[in-house]
GUMIKOL-961818 format. One record per residue (C-alpha): y, x, z; residue number from 1. Coordinates in nm, 4 decimals, decimal comma. Each point is the difference from the previous one (the first is absolute). Example, Ala and Ser with C-alpha at 12.3 -4.5 7.8 and 13.67 -1.06 7.14 Angstrom:
BEGIN
<node north="-0,4500" east="1,2300" up="0,7800" kedo="1"/>
<node north="0,3440" east="0,1370" up="-0,0660" kedo="2"/>
***
This chain:
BEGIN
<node north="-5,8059" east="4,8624" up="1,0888" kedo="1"/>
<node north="0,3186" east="0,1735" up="0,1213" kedo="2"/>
<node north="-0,0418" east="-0,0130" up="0,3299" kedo="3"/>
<node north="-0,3962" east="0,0078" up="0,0824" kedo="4"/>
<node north="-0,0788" east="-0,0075" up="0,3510" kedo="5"/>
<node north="-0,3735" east="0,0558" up="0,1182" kedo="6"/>
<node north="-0,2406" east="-0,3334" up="0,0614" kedo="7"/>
<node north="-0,3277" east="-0,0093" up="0,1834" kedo="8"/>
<node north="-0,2903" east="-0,0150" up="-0,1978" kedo="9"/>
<node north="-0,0840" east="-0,3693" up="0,0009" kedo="10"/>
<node north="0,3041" east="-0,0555" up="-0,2139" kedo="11"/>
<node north="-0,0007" east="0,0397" up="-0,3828" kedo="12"/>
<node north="0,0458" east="0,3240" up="-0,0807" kedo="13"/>
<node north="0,0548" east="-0,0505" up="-0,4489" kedo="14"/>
<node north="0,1882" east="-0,3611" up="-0,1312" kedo="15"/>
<node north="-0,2130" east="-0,2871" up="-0,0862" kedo="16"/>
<node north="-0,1627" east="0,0159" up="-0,3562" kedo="17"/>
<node north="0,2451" east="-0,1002" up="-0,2628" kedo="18"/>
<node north="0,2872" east="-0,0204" up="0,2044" kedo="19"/>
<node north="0,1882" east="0,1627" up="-0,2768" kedo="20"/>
<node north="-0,0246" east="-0,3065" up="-0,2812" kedo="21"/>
<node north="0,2384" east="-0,2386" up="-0,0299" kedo="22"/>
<node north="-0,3206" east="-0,2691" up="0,0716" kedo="23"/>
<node north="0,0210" east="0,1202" up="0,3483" kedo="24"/>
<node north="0,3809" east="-0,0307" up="0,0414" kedo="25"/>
<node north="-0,0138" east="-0,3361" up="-0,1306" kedo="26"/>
<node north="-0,2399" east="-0,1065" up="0,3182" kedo="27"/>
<node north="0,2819" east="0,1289" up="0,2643" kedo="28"/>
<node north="0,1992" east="-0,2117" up="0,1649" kedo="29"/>
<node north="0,3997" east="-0,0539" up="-0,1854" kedo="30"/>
<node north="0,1284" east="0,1672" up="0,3457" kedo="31"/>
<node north="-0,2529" east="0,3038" up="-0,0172" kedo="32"/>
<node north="0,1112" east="0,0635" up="-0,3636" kedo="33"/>
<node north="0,4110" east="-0,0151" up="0,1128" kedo="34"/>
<node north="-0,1612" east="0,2656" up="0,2722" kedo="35"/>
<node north="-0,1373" east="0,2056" up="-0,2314" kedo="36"/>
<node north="0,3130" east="-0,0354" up="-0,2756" kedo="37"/>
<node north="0,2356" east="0,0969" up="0,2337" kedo="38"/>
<node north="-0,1887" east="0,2702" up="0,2264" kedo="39"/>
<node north="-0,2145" east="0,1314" up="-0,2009" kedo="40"/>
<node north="0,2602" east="0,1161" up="-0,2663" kedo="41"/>
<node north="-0,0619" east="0,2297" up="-0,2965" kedo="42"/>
<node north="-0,3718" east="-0,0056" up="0,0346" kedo="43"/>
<node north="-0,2792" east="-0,1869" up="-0,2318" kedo="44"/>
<node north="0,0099" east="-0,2394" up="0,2883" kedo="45"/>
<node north="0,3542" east="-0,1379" up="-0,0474" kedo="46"/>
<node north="-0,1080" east="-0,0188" up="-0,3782" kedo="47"/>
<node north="-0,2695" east="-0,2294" up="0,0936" kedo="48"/>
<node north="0,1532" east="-0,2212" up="0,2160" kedo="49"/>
<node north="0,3092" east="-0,0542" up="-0,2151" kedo="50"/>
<node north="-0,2140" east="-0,1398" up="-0,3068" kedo="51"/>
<node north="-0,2047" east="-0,2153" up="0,2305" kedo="52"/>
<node north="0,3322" east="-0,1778" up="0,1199" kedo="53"/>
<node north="0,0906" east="-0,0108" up="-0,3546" kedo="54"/>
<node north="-0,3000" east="-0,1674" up="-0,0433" kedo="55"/>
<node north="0,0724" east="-0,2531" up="0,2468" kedo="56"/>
<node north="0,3556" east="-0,0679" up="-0,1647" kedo="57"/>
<node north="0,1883" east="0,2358" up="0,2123" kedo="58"/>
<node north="0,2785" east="0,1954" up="-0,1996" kedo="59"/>
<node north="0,1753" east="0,2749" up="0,1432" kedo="60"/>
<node north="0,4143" east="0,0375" up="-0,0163" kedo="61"/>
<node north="0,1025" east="0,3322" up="-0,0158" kedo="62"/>
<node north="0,3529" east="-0,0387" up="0,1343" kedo="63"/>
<node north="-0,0890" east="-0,2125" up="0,3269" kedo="64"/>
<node north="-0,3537" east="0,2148" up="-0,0115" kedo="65"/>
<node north="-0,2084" east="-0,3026" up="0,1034" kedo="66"/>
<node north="-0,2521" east="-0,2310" up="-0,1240" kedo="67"/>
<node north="0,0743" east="-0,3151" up="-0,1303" kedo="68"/>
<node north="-0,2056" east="-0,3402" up="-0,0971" kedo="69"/>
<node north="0,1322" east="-0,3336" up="-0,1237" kedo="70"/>
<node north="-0,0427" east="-0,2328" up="0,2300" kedo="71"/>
<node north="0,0647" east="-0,2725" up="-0,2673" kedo="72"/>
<node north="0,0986" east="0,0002" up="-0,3378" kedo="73"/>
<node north="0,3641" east="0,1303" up="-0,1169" kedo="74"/>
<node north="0,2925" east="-0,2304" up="-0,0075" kedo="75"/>
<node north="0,1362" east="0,2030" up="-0,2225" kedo="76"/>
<node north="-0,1377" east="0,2252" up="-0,2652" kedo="77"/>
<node north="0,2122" east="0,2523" up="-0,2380" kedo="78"/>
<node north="-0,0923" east="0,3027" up="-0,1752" kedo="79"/>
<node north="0,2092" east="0,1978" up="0,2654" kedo="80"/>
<node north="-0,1062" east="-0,1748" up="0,3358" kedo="81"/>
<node north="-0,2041" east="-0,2650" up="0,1408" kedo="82"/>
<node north="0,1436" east="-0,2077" up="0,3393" kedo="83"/>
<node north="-0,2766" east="-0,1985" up="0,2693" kedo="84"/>
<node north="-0,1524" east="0,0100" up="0,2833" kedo="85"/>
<node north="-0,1776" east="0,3664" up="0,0838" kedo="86"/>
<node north="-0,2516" east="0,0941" up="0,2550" kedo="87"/>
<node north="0,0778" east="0,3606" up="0,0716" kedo="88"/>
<node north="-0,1913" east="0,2597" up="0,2242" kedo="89"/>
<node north="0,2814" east="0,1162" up="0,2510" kedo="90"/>
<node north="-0,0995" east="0,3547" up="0,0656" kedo="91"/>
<node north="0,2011" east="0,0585" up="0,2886" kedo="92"/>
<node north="-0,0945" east="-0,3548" up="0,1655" kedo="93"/>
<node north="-0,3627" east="0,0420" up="-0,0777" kedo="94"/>
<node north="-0,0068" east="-0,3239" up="-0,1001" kedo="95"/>
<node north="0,0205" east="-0,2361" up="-0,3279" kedo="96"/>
<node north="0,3186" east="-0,1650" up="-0,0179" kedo="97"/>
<node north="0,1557" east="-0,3296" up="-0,2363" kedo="98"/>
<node north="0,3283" east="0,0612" up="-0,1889" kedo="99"/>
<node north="0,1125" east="-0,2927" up="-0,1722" kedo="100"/>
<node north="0,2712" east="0,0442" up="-0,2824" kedo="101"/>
<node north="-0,0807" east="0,3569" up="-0,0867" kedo="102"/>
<node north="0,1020" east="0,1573" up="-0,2984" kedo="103"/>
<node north="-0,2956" east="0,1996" up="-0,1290" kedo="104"/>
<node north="0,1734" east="0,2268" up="-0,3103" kedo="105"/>
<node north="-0,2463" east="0,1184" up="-0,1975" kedo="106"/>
<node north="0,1248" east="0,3492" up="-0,0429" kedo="107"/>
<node north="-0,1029" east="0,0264" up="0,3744" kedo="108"/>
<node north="-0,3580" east="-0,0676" up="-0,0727" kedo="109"/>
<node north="-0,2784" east="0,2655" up="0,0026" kedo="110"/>
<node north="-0,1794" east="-0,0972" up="-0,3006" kedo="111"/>
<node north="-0,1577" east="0,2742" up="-0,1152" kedo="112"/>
<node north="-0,4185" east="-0,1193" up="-0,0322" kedo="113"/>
<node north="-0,2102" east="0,1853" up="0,2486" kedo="114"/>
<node north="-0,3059" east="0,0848" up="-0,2386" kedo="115"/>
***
């Protein structure tokens, strides 16, 4: 941790067993992982939690540097861009939002595979 500050006793002192595989990333909650992605950055944590939303059709757009799910299929399809309806994780408004309309250009797109 950065930042450790002391607990009592009765709290757990060492993380839960396995809480460094991806199978336990994949049990937290979407908004825990968007916690841990954007807090938690640099670290074998952020690792984690970005290939579990991956898993979960999340994609990540490295100019707007948020997450991003269809929330139906493409109206339009090219080999440059695709343009729908997104669900995207508004950092700053801790919240998931709907943009309709958006141009999602692929070039943007964080598609490296998280092995």
């Amino acid at each position: 941790m950065r930042n450790p500050c002391p607990t009592l006793p009765y709290h757990h002192q060492v993380p839960p067993h396995h809480s460094d595989t991806i199978e336990f990333y994949q049990r937290l909650s979407t908004e825990t992982l968007f916690f841990i992605f954007y807090y938690l950055e640099g670290t074998k944590a952020q690792y984690l939690s970005a290939k579990a939303l991956k898993k979960q059709s999340w994609r990540f757009h490295t100019k707007y540097m948020m997450w991003f799910q269809r929330h139906e299929e493409p109206k339009t399809i090219t080999d440059e861009f695709e343009q729908g309806t997104y669900i995207y994780f508004d950092y700053e408004k801790w919240g998931q939002r709907k943009k309709e309309g958006f141009t999602f250009e692929y070039r943007y797109l964080e598609d490296r595979d998280l092995q």
